[in-house]
RODO-2510 file (C-alpha; in nm, 4 decimals, decimal comma):
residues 280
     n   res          X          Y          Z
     1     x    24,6574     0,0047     3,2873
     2     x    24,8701     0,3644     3,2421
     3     x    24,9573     0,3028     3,6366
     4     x    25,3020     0,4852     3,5617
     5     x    25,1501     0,7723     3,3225
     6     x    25,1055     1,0702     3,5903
     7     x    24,7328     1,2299     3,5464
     8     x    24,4883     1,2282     3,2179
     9     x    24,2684     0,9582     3,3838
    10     x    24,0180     1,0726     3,1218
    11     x    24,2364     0,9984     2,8008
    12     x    24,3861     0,6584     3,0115
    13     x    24,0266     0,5155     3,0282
    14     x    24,0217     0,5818     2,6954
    15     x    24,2616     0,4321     2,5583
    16     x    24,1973     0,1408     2,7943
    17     x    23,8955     0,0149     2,7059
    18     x    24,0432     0,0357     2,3440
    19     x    24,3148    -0,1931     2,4399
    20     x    24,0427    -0,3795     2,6364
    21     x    23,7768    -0,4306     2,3487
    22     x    24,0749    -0,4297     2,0628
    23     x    23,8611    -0,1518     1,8762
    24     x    24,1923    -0,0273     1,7425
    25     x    24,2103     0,2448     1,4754
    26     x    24,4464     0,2810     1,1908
    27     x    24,5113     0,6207     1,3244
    28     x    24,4643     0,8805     1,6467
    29     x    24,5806     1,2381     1,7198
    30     x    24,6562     1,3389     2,0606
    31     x    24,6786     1,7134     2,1283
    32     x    24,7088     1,9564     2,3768
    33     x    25,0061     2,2286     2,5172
    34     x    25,3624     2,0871     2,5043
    35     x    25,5205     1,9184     2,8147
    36     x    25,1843     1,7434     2,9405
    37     x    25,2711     1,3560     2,8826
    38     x    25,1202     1,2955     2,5588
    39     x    25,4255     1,1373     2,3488
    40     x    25,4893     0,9408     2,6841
    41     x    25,1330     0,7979     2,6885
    42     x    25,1390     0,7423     2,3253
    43     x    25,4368     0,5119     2,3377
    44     x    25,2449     0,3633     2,6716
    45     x    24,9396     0,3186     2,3756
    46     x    25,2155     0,1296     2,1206
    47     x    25,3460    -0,0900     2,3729
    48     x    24,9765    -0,1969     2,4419
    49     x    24,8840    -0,2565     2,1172
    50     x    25,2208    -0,4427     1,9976
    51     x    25,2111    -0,6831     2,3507
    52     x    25,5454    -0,5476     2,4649
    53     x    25,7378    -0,3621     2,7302
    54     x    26,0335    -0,2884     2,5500
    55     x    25,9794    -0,0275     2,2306
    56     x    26,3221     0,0172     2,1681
    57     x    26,4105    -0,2781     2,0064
    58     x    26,0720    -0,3412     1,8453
    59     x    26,0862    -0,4044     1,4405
    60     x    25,7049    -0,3300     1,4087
    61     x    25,7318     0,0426     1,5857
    62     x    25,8834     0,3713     1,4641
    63     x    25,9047     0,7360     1,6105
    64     x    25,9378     1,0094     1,3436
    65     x    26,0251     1,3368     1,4437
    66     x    26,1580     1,6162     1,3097
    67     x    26,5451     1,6177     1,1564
    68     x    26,7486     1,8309     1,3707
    69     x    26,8583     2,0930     1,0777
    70     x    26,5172     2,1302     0,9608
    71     x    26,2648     2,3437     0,9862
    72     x    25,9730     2,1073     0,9213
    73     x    25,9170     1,7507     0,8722
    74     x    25,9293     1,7100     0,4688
    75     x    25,7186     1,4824     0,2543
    76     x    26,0682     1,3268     0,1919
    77     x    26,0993     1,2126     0,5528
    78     x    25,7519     1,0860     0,5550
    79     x    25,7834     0,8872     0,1990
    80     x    26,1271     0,7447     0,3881
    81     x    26,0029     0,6502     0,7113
    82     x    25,6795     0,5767     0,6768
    83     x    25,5085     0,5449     0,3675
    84     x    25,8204     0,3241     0,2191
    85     x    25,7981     0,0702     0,5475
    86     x    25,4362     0,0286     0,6491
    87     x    25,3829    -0,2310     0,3365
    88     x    25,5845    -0,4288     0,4905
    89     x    25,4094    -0,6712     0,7486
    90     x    25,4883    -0,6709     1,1133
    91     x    25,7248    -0,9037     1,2004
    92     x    25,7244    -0,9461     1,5732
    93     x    25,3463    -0,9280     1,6203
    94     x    24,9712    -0,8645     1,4223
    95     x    25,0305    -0,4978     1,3997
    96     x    25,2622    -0,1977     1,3209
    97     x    25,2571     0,1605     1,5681
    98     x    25,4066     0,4821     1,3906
    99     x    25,3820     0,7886     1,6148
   100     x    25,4740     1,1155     1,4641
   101     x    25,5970     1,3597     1,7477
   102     x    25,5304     1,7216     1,7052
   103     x    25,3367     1,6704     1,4573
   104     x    25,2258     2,0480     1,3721
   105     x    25,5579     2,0398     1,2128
   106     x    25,4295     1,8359     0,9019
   107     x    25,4329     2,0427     0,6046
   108     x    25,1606     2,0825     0,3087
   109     x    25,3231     1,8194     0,1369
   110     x    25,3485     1,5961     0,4124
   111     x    25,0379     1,6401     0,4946
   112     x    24,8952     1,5833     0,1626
   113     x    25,1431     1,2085     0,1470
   114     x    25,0158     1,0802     0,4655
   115     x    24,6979     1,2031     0,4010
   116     x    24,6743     0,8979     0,1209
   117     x    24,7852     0,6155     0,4040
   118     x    24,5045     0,7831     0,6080
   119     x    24,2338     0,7126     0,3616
   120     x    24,3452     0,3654     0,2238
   121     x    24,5461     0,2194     0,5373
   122     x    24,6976    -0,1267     0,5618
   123     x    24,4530    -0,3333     0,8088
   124     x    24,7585    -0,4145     1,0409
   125     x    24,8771    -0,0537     1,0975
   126     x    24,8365     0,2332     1,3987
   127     x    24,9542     0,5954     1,3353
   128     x    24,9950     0,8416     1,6756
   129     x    25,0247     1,2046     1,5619
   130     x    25,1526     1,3924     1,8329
   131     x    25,1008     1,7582     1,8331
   132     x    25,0694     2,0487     2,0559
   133     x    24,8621     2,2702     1,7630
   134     x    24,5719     2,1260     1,5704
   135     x    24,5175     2,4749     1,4228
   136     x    24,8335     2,3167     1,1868
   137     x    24,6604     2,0348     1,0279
   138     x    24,4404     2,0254     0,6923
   139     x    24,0566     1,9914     0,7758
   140     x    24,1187     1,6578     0,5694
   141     x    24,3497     1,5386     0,7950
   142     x    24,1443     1,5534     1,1212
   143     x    23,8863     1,4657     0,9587
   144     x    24,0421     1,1069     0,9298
   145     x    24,1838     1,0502     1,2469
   146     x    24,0596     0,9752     1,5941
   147     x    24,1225     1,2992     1,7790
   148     x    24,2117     1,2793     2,1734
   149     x    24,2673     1,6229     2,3510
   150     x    24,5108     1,6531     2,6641
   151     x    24,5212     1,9002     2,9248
   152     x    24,7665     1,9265     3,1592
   153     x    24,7889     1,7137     3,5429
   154     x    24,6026     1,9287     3,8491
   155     x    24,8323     2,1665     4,0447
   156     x    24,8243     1,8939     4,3253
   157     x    24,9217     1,6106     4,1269
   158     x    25,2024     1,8526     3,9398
   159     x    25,3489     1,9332     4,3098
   160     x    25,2907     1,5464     4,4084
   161     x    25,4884     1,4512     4,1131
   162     x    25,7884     1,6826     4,1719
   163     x    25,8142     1,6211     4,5404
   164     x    25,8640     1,2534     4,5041
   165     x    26,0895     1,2638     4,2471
   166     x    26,3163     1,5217     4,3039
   167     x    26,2303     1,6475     4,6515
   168     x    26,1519     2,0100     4,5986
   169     x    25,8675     2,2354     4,6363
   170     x    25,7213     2,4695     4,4009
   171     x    25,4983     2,7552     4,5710
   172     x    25,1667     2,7966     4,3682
   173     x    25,2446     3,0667     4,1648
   174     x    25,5073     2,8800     3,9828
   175     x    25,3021     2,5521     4,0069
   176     x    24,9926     2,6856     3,8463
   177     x    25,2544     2,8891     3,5714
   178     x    25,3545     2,6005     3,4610
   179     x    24,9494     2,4750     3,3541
   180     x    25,0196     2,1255     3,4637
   181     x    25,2941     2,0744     3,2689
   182     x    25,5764     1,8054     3,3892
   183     x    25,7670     1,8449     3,0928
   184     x    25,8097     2,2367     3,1933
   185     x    25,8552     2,1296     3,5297
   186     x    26,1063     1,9374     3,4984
   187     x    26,3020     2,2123     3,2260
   188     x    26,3287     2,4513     3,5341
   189     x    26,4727     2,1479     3,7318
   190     x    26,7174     2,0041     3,4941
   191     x    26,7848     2,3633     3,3978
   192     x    26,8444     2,4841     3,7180
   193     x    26,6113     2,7899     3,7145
   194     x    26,3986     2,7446     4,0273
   195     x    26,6356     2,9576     4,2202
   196     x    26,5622     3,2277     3,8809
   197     x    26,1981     3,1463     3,9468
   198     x    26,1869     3,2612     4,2855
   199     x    26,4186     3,5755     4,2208
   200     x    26,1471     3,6650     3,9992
   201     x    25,8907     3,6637     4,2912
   202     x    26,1347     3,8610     4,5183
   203     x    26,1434     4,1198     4,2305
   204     x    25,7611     4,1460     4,1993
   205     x    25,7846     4,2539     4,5780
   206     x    26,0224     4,4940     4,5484
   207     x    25,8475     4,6642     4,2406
   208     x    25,5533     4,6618     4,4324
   209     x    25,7766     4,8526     4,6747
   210     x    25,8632     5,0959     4,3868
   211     x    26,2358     5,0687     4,5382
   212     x    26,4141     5,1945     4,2439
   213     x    26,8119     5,0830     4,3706
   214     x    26,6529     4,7781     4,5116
   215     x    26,4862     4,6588     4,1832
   216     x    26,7478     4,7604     3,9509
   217     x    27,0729     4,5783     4,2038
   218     x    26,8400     4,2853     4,2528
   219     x    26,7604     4,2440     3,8472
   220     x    27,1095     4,2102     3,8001
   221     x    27,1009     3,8315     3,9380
   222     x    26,8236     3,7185     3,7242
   223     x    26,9097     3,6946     3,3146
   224     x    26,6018     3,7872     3,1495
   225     x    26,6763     3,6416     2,8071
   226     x    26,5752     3,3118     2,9552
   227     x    26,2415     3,3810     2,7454
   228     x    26,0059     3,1762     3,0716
   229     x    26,1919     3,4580     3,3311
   230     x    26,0005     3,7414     3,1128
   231     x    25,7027     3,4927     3,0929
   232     x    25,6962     3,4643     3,4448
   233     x    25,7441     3,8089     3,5461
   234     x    25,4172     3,8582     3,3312
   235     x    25,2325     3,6116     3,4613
   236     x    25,2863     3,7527     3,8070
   237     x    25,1498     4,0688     3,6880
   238     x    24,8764     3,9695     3,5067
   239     x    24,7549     3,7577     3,8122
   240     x    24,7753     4,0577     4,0065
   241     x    24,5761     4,2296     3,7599
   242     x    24,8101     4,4796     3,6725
   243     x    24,7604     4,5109     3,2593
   244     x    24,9687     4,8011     3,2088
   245     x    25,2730     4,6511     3,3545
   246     x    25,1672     4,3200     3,1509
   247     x    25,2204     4,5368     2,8332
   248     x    25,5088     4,7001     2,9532
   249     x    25,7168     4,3569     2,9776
   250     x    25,5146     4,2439     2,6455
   251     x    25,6965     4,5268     2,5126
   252     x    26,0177     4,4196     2,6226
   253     x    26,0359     4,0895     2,5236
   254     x    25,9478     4,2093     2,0918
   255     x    26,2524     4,4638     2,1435
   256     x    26,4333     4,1741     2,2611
   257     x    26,3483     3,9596     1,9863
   258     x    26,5026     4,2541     1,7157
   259     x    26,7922     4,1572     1,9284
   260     x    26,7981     4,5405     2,1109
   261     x    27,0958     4,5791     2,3724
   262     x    26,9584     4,3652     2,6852
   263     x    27,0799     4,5759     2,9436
   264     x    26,8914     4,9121     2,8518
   265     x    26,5720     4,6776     2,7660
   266     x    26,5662     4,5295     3,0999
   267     x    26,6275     4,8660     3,2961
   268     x    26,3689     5,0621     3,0872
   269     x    26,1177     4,8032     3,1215
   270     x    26,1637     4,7817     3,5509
   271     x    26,1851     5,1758     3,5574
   272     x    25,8601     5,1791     3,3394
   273     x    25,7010     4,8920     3,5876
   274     x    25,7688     5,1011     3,9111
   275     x    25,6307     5,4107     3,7243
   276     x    25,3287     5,2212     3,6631
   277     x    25,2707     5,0537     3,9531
   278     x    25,3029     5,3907     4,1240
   279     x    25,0423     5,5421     3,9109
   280     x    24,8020     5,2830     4,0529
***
């Protein structure tokens, strides 16, 4: 069961012997960092427990997700979507799935409406609250629902999964950047930022080589406001256990966020980086 779902052979077994023993609850969270799989293996979980292969088409299954122009989901999307249709029996099958995907993104009020299908649900229904931070939810809330934590897929099965799909290699340090993460994985494929990536690594060396001309020409070919480029630089660093530099970048990305001119930013933060990594 899960055979296509890459990884979490902990949560699959799970939510196997669920299916298996029909134990079903009216309601489940599944949580952990974004990009990891869990909105794939939830809809994997509502095709299970509606007896289909096709969700698309389904009368008795709903994603809700946040509107595009706003900044949360409101209690009027929730009253809409979900409190307004899950009266109303399944039609295809015994049962009705609801998943709400990034679920953090539920306000107070939302919260507080589908906190009152949480305590008095209808027998036939399933909610999936997809989220990657529980800090976000009322006590009351978790308190309710069946709580299943994700981390992300081993290095190995992270390369394994790239290399047969799209026939590329990471090299570990961007592998274990990425904390098992397909979703991000796949955003520096799609996105075309590997080559970025590795430009990243060549700059590391040449900082290390304190190479002033060398690091300042090469930094031209890498656009930093691509906020994972800064992420990664600092990663490198921190790996390497060079804190200083770590705060120097940190630095750099909050001036960057006031929306400070990019190009002194970036060349005050490398000349600072070679000065530190000279002082070392």
């Amino acid at each position: 069961m899960f055979e296509d779902i890459v990884g979490h052979k902990k949560q699959k077994d799970i939510l196997s012997k669920i299916i298996e023993t029909g134990n079903i609850s009216h309601s489940y969270l599944f949580f952990g960092n974004s990009g990891i799989g869990k909105l794939k293996l939830a809809c994997e979980f509502a095709k299970k427990i509606l007896d289909t292969n096709n969700l698309s088409n389904n009368p008795d299954f709903k994603i809700i997700s946040k509107i595009a122009d706003k900044k949360d989901i409101l209690v009027e999307q929730i009253r809409k979507e979900l409190i307004d249709d899950l009266y109303i029996v399944p039609v295809a099958g015994d049962r009705k799935v609801y998943i709400i995907d990034n679920a953090e993104l539920l306000n107070i009020a939302a919260q507080n409406t589908l906190l009152k299908t949480l305590e008095e649900p209808p027998r036939y229904i399933t909610i999936i609250l997809v989220s990657s931070n529980i800090s976000s939810f009322l006590s009351t809330i978790l308190s309710r629902v069946t709580q299943i934590p994700f981390e992300g897929i081993t290095s190995e099965e992270l390369k394994s999964y790239i290399y047969k799909k799209y026939n590329i290699i990471f090299n570990d340090n961007i592998v274990e950047f990425l904390n098992g993460s397909i979703g991000k994985a796949e955003d520096v494929i799609n996105n075309k930022l590997l080559e970025k990536f590795e430009m990243v690594d060549e700059l590391y060396s040449l900082l290390k080589e304190c190479n002033t001309v060398k690091v300042l020409k090469h930094s031209t070919n890498i656009n930093f406001s691509n906020d994972d480029l800064l992420d990664y630089l600092e990663y490198i660093l921190f790996i390497n256990h060079q804190y200083n530099c770590v705060k120097i970048v940190e630095n750099a990305k909050n001036r960057l966020k006031f929306n400070g001119n990019y190009d002194i930013i970036i060349d005050s933060m490398l000349l600072r980086l070679i000065d530190s990594i000279k002082e070392e």
